[in-house]
TIVEXPA-482828 format. One record per residue (C-alpha): residue in one letter; x negated, y negated, z. Coordinates in pm, whole numbers, padded with zeros to 5 digits. Layout:
# residues N
<zake rest="A" px="X" py="Y" pz="Z"/>
...
This chain:
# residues 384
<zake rest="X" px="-02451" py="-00490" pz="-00075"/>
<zake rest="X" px="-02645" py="-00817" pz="-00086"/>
<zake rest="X" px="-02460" py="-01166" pz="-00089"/>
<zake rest="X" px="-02054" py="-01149" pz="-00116"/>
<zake rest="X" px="-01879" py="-00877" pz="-00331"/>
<zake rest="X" px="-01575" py="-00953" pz="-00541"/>
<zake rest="X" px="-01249" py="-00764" pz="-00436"/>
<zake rest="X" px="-00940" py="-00688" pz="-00625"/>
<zake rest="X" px="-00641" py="-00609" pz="-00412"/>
<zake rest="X" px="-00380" py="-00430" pz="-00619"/>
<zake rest="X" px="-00038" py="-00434" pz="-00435"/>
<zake rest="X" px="-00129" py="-00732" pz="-00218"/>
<zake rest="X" px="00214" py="-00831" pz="-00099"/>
<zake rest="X" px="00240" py="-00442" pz="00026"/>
<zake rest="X" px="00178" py="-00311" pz="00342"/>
<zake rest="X" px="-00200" py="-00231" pz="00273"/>
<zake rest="X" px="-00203" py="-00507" pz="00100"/>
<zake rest="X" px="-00146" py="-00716" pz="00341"/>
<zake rest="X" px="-00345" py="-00502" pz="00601"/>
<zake rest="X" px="-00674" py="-00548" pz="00326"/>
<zake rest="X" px="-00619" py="-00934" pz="00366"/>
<zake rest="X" px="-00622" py="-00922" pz="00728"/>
<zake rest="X" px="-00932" py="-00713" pz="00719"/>
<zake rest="X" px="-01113" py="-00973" pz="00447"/>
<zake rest="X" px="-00992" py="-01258" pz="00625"/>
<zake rest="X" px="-01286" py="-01108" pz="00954"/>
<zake rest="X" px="-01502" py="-01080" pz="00619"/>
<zake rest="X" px="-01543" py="-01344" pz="00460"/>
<zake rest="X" px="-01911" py="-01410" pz="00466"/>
<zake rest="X" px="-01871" py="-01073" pz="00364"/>
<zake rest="X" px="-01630" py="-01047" pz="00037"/>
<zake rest="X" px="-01490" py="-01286" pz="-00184"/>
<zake rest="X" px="-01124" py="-01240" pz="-00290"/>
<zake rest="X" px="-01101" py="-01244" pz="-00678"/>
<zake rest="X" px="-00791" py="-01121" pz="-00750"/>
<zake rest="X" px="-00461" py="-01041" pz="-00653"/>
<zake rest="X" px="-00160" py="-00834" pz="-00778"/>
<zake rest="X" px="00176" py="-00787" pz="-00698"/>
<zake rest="X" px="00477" py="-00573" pz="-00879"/>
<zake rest="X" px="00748" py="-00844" pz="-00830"/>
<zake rest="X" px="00743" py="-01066" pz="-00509"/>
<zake rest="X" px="00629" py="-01387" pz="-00646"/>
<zake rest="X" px="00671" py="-01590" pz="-00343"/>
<zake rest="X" px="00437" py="-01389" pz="-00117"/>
<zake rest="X" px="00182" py="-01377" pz="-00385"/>
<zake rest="X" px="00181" py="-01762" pz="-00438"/>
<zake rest="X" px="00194" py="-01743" pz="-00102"/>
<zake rest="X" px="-00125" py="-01542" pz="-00092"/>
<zake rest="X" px="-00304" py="-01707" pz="-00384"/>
<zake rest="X" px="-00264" py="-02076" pz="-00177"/>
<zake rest="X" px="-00421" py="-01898" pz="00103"/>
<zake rest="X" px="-00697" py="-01727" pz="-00123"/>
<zake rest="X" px="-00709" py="-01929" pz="-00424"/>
<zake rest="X" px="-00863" py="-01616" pz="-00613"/>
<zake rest="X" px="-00973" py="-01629" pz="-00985"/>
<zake rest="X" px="-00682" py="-01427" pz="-01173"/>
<zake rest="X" px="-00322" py="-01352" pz="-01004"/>
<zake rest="X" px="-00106" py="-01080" pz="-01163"/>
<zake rest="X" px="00245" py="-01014" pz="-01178"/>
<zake rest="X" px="00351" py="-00707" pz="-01284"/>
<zake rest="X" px="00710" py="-00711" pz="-01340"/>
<zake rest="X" px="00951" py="-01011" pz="-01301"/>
<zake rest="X" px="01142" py="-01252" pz="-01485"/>
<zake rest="X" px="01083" py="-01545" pz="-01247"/>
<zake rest="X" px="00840" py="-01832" pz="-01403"/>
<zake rest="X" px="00461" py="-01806" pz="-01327"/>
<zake rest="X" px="00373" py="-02044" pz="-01092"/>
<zake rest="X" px="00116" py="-02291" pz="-01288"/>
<zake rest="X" px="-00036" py="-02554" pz="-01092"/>
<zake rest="X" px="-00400" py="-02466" pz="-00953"/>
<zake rest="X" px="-00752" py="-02362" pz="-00988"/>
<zake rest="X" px="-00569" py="-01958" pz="-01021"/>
<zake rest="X" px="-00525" py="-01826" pz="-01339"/>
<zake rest="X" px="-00163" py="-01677" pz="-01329"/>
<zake rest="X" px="-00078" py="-01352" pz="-01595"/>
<zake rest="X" px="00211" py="-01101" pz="-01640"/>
<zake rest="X" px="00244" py="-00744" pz="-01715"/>
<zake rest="X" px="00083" py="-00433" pz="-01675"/>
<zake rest="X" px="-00238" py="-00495" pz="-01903"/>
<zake rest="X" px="-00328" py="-00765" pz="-01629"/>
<zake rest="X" px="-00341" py="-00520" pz="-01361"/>
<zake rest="X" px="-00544" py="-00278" pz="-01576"/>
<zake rest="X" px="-00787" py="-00587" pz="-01651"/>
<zake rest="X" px="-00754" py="-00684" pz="-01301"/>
<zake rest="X" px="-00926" py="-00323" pz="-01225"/>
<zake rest="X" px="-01241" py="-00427" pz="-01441"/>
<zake rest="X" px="-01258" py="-00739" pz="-01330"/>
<zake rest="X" px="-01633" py="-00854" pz="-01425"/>
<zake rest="X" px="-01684" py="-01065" pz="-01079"/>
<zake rest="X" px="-01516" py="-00729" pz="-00860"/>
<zake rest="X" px="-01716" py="-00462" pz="-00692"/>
<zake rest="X" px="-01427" py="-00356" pz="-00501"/>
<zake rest="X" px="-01119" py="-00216" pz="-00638"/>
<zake rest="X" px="-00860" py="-00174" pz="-00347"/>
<zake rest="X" px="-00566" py="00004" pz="-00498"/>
<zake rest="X" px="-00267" py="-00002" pz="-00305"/>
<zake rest="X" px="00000" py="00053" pz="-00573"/>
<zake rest="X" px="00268" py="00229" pz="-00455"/>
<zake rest="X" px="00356" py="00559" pz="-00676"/>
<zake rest="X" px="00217" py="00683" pz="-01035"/>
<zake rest="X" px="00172" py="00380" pz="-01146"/>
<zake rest="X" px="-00158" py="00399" pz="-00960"/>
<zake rest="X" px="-00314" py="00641" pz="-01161"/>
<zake rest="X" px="-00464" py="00413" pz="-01513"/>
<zake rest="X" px="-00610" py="00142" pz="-01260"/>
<zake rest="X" px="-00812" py="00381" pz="-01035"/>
<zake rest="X" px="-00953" py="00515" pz="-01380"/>
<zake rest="X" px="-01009" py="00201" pz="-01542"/>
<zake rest="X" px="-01181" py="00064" pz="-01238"/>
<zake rest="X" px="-01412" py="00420" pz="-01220"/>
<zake rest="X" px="-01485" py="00361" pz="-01538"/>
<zake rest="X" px="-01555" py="00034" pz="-01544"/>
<zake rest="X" px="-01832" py="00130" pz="-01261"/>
<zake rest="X" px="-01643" py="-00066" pz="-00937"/>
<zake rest="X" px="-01601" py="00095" pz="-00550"/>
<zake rest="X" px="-01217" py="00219" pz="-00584"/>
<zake rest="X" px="-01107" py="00179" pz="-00231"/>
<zake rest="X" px="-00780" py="00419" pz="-00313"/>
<zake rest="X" px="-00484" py="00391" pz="-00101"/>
<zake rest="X" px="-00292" py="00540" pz="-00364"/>
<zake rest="X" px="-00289" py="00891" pz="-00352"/>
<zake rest="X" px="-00059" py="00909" pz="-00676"/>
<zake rest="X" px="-00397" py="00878" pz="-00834"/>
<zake rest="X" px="-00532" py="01210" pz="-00788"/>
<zake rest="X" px="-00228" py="01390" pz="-00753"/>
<zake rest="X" px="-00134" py="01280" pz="-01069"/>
<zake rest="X" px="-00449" py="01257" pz="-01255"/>
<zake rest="X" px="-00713" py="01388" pz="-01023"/>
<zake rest="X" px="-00955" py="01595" pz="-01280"/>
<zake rest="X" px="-00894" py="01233" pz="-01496"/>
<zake rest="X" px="-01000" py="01051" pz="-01158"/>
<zake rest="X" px="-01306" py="01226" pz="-01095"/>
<zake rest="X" px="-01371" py="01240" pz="-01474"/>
<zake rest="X" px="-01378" py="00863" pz="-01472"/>
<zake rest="X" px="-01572" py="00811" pz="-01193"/>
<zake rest="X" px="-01864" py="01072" pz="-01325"/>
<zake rest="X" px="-01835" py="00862" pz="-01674"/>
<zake rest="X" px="-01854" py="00523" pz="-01579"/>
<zake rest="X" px="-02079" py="00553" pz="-01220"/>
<zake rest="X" px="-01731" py="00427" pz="-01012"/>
<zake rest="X" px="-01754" py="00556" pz="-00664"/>
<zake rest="X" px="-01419" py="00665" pz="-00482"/>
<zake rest="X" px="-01344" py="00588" pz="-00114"/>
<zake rest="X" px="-01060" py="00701" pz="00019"/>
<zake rest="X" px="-00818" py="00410" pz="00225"/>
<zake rest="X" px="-00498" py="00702" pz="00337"/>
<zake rest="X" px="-00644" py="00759" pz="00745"/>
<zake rest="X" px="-00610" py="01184" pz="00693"/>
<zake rest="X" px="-00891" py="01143" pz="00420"/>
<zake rest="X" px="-01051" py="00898" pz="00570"/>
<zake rest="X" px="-01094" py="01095" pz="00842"/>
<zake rest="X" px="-01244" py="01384" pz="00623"/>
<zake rest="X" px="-01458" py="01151" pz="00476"/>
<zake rest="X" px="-01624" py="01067" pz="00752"/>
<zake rest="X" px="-01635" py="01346" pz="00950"/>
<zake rest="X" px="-01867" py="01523" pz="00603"/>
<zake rest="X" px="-02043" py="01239" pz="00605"/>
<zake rest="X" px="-02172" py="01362" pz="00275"/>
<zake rest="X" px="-02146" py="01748" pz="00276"/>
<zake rest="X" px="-02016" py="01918" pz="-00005"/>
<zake rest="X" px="-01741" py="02178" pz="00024"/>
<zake rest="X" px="-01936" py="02471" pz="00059"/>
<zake rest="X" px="-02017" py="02335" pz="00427"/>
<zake rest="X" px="-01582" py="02355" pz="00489"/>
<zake rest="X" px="-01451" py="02606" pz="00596"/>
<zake rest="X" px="-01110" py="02446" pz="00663"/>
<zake rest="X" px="-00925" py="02106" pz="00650"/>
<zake rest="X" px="-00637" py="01998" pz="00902"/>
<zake rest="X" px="-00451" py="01730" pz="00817"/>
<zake rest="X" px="-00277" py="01543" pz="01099"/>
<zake rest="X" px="00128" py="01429" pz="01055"/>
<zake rest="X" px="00332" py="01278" pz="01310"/>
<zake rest="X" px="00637" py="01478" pz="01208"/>
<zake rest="X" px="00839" py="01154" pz="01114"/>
<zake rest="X" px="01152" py="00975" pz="01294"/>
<zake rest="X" px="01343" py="01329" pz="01233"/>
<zake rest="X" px="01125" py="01539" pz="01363"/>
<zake rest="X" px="01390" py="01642" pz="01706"/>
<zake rest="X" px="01682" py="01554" pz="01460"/>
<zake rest="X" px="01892" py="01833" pz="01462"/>
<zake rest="X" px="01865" py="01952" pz="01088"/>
<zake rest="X" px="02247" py="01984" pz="01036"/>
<zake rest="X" px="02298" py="01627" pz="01089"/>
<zake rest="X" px="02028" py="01496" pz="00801"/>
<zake rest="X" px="02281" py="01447" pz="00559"/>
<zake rest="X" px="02448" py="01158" pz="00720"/>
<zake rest="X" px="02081" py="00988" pz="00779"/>
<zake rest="X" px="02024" py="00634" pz="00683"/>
<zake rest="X" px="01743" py="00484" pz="00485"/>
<zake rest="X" px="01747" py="00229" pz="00779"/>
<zake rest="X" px="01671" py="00529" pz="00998"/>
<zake rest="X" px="01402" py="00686" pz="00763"/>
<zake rest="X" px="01214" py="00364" pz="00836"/>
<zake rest="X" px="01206" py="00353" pz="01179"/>
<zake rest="X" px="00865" py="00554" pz="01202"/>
<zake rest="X" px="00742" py="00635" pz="01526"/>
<zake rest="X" px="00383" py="00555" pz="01506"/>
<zake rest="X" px="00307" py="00379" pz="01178"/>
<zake rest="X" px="00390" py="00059" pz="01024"/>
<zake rest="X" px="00434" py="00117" pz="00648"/>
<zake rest="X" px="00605" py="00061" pz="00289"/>
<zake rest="X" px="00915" py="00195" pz="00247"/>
<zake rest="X" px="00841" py="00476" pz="00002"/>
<zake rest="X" px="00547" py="00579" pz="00212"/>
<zake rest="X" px="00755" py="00589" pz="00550"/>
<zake rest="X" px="01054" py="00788" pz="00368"/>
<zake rest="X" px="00802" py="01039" pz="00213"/>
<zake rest="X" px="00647" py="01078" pz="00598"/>
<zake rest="X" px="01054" py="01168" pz="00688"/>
<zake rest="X" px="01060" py="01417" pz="00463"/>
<zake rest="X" px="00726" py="01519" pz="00483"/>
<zake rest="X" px="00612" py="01487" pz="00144"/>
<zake rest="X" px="00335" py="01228" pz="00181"/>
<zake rest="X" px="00172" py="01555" pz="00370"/>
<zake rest="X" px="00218" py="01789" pz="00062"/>
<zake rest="X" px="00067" py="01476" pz="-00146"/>
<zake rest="X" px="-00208" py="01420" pz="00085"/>
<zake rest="X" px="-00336" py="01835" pz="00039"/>
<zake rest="X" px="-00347" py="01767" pz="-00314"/>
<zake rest="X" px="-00551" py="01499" pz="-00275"/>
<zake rest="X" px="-00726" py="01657" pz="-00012"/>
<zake rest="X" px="-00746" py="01927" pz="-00267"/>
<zake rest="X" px="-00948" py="01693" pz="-00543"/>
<zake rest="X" px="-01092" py="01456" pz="-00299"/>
<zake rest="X" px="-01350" py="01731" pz="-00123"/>
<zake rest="X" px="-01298" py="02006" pz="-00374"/>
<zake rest="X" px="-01154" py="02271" pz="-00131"/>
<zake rest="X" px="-00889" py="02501" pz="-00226"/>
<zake rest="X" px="-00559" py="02498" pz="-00118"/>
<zake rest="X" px="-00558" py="02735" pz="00078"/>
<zake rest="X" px="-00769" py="02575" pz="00311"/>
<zake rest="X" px="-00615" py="02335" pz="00376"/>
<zake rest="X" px="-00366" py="02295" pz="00679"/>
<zake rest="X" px="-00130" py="02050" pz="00787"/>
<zake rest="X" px="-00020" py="02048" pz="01207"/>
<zake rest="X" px="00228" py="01816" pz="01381"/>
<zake rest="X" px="00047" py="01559" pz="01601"/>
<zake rest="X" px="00262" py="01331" pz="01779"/>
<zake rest="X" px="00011" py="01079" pz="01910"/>
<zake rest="X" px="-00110" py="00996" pz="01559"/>
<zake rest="X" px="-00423" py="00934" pz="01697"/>
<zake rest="X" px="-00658" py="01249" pz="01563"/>
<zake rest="X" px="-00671" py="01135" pz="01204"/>
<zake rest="X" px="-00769" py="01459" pz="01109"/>
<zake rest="X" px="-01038" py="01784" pz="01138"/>
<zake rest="X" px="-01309" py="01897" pz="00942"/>
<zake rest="X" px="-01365" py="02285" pz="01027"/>
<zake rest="X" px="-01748" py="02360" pz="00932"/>
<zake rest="X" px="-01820" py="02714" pz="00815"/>
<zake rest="X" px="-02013" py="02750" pz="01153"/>
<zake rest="X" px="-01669" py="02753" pz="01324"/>
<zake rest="X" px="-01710" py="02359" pz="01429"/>
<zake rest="X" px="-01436" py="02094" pz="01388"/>
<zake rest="X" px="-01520" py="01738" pz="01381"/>
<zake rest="X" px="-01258" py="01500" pz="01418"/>
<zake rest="X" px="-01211" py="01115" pz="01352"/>
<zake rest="X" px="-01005" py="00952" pz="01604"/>
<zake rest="X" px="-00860" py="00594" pz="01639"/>
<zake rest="X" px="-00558" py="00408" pz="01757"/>
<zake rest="X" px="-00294" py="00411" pz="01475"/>
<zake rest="X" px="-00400" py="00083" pz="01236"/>
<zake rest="X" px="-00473" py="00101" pz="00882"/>
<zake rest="X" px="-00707" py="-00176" pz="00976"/>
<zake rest="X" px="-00982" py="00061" pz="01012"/>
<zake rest="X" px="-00948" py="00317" pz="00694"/>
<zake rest="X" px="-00940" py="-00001" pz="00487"/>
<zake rest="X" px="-01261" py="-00149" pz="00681"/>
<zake rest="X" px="-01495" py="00159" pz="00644"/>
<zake rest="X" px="-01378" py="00194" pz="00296"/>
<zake rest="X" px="-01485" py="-00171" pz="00208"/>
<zake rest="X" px="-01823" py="-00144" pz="00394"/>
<zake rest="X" px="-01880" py="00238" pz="00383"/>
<zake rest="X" px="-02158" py="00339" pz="00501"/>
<zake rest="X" px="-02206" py="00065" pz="00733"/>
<zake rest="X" px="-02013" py="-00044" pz="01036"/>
<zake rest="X" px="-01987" py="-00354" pz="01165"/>
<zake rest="X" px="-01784" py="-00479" pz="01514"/>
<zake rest="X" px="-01433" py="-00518" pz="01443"/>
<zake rest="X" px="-01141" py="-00615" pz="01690"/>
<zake rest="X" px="-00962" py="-00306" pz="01632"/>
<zake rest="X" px="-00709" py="-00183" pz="01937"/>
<zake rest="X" px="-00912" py="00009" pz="02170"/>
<zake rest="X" px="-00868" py="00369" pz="02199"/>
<zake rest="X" px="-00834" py="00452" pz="02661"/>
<zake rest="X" px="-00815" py="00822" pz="02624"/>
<zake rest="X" px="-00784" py="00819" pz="02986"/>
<zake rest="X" px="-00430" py="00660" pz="02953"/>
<zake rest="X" px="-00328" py="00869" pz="02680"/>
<zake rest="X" px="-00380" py="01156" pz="02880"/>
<zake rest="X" px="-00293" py="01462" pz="02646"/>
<zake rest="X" px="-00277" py="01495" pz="02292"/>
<zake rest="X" px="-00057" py="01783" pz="02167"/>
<zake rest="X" px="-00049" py="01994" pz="01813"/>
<zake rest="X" px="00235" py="02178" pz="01708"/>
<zake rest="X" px="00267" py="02375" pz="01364"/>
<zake rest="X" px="00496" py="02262" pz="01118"/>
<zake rest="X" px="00844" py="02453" pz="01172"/>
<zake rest="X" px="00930" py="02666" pz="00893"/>
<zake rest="X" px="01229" py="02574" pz="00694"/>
<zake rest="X" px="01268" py="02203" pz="00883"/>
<zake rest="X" px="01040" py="01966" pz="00577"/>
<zake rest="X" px="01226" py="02161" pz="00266"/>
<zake rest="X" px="01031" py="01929" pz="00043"/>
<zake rest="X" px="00670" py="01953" pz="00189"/>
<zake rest="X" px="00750" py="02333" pz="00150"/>
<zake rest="X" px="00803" py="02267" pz="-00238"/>
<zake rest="X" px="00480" py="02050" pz="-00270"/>
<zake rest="X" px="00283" py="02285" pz="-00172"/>
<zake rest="X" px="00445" py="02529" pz="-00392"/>
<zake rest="X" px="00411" py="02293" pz="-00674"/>
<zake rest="X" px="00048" py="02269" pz="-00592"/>
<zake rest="X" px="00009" py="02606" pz="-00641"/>
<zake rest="X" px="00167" py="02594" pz="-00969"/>
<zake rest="X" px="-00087" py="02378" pz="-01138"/>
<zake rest="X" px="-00118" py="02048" pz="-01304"/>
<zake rest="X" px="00238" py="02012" pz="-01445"/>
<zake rest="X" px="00474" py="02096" pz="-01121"/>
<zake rest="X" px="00220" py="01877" pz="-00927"/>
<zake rest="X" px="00317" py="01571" pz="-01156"/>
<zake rest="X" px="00679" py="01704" pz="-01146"/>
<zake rest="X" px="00690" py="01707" pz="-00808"/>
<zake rest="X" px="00588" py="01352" pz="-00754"/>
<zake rest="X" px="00735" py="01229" pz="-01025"/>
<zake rest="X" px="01100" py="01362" pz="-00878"/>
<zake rest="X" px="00992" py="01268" pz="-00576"/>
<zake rest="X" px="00940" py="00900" pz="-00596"/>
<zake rest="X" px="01303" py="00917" pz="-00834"/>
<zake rest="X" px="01484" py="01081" pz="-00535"/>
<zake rest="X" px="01358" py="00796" pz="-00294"/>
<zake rest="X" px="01424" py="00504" pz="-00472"/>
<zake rest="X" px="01765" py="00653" pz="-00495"/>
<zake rest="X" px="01808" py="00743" pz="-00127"/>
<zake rest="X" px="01681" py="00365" pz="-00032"/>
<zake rest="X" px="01929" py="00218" pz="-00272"/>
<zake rest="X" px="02194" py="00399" pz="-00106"/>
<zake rest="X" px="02252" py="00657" pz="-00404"/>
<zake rest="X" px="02156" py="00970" pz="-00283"/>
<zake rest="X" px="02184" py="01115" pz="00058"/>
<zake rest="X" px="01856" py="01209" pz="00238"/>
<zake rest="X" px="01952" py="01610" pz="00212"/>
<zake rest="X" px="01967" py="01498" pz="-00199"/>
<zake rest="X" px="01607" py="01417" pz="-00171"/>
<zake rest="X" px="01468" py="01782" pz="-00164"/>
<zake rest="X" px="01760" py="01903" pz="-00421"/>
<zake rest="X" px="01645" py="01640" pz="-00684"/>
<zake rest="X" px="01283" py="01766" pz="-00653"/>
<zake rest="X" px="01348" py="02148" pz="-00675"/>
<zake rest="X" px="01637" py="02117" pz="-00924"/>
<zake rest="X" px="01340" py="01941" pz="-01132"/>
<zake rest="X" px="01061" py="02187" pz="-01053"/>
<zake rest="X" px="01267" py="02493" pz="-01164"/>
<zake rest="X" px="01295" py="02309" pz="-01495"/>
<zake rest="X" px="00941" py="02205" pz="-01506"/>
<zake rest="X" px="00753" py="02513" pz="-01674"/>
<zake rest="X" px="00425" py="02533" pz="-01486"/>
<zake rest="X" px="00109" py="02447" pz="-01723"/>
<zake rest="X" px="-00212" py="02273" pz="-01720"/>
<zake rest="X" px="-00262" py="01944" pz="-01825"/>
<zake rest="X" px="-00573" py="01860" pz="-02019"/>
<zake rest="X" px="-00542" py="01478" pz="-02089"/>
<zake rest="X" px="-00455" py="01195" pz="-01924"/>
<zake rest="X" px="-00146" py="01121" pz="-02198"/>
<zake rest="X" px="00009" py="01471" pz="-02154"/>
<zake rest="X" px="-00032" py="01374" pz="-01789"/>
<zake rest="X" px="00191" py="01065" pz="-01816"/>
<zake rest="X" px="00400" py="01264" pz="-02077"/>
<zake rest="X" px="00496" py="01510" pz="-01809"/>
<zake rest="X" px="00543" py="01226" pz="-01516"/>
<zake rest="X" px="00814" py="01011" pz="-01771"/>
<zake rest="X" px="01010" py="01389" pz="-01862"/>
<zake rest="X" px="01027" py="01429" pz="-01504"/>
<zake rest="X" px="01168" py="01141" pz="-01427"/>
<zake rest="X" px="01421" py="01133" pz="-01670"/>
<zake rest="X" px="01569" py="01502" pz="-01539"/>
<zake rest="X" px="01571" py="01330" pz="-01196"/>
<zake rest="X" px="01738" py="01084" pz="-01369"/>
<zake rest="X" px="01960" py="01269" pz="-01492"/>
<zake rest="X" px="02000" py="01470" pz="-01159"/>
<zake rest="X" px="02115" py="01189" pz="-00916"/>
<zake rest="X" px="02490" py="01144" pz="-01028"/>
<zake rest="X" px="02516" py="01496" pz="-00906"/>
<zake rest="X" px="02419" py="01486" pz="-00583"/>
<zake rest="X" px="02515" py="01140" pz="-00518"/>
<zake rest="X" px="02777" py="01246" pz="-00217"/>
């Protein structure tokens, strides 16, 4: 990549978001900050466009006035983030929206030919065959930003599936995980987000509590490296520091370890395949001293288990199941459902949800919007 590349961040006032910054701000005779996009905080993105002073600044959904004064160019609404994605001066297309919403920027950006940097995995486990469709239509290239598929990524350093024989995807089992079970109902969303490795969003850290950022990372998995489900594995791993395995067909596993930062995800996804020095928190095995797998206990992450049964089902349960999902969440932060409510939104969804495929990217978003209307629906019956 000669002279600086253009970068988009998408969900720059997020965690990523704000991890990507710190990463570009080590860059900058590297990458050029173009534009930035936010859902609704438009103090921390002013905040970030006086630091940045990018081209175009988006806001995707508030009422508050546009900030006006500068060189920035300030729009609203969600066809500036999907012309954010195609951006003329942007090579880069780092996509940290949180939830579905994800999906028509990653494949507007592959289209459009950029580097999708994709820290969404809503994307493909909405829309992967769209994804990939995109990406082989337009020339995009897709490099994944979540650490578990990082950590693929760069352990195949370019193999195709039929060199897997197996993926194992890391999870640190959540703030719950020695919880006893019976006692989850009375859990607190301020207790959901006191994860015990990672700093992250809210949704993101709530999904890790219930463990269905794991069933959403095998789907991706799934499209990502274009192994079948039931190769892929998930194992508790406490340290967080294996990212995760590759298992060759030869019977050797490669692994990608690091201390726990999403510095370093969003750094090789930027620069991929170079690497360049980076002041990233040293890794002294010797003082960790023992790093420990367990398997996941059977019955204990009720909604992974449906996930993966979703999964199974096919196009329309997958989008179901995030689509109830992210509902049952917002609800449970905002106080309105308890945590146990979480998995009973999602299955009382999915056994309405006739399993089908989806051929289009409209029936796709079709099926996400029904879904979220039955969870909808759902919540004032399992509010207590």
């Amino acid at each position: 990549m000669g002279g600086r590349v253009g970068v988009a961040v998408l969900g720059s006032t997020g965690s990523v978001g704000r991890s990507t910054l710190s990463v570009l701000e080590r860059l900058r005779d590297r990458f050029q900050v173009v534009v930035l996009t936010a859902h609704q905080n438009v103090s921390a993105l002013a905040e970030q466009v006086e630091r940045w002073a990018p081209d175009l600044a988006v806001l995707c959904d508030s009422d508050v006035p546009l900030p006006g004064a500068g060189p920035t160019r300030w729009v609203r609404g969600w066809e500036g983030v999907l012309g954010a994605a195609t951006h003329p001066g942007v090579g880069i297309v780092v996509n940290a929206v949180v939830g579905a919403a994800g999906l028509e920027p990653t494949c507007a950006a592959l289209q459009a030919g950029k580097r999708v940097a994709l820290a969404n995995k809503e994307s493909l486990v909405v829309g992967g065959r769209f994804v990939l469709e995109a990406a082989r239509r337009g020339g995009g290239e897709l490099v994944p930003v979540d650490s578990e598929h990082s950590a693929i990524f760069q352990c195949l350093g370019g193999r195709g599936a039929d060199a897997i024989r197996r993926l194992l995807l890391t999870a640190s089992g959540g703030p719950f995980r020695d919880r006893d079970p019976s006692t989850l109902s009375a859990a607190t969303p301020q207790e959901a987000l006191r994860h015990p490795t990672w700093e992250m969003g809210a949704k993101v850290t709530v999904d890790s509590a219930t463990l269905a950022n794991k069933a959403l990372e095998v789907m991706e998995a799934h499209f990502l490296f274009g192994v079948p489900y039931d190769a892929i594995e998930v194992v508790i791993h406490r340290e967080s520091i294996v990212h995760s395995f590759a298992e060759f067909v030869d019977g050797s596993l490669l692994a990608q370890l690091s201390a726990p930062t999403m510095e370093l995800p969003i750094l090789y996804a930027l620069l991929h395949p170079e690497r360049v020095a980076y002041p990233a928190p040293r890794l002294d095995l010797a003082q960790v001293g023992a790093l420990h797998f367990e398997a996941l206990p059977p019955g204990r992450y009720p909604t992974f288990e449906l996930g993966i049964e979703a999964a199974r089902d096919g196009d329309a349960s997958r989008i179901a199941f995030n689509a109830a999902n992210e509902m049952s969440v917002a609800a449970f932060l905002r106080g309105d459902l308890p945590f146990t409510g979480i998995p009973q939104v999602v299955e009382a969804v999915l056994r309405r949800q006739a399993p089908a495929p989806v051929t289009d990217l409209r029936t796709a978003l079709d099926v996400d919007r029904e879904a979220r209307a039955r969870a909808q629906r759902l919540l004032p019956e399992l509010r207590e």
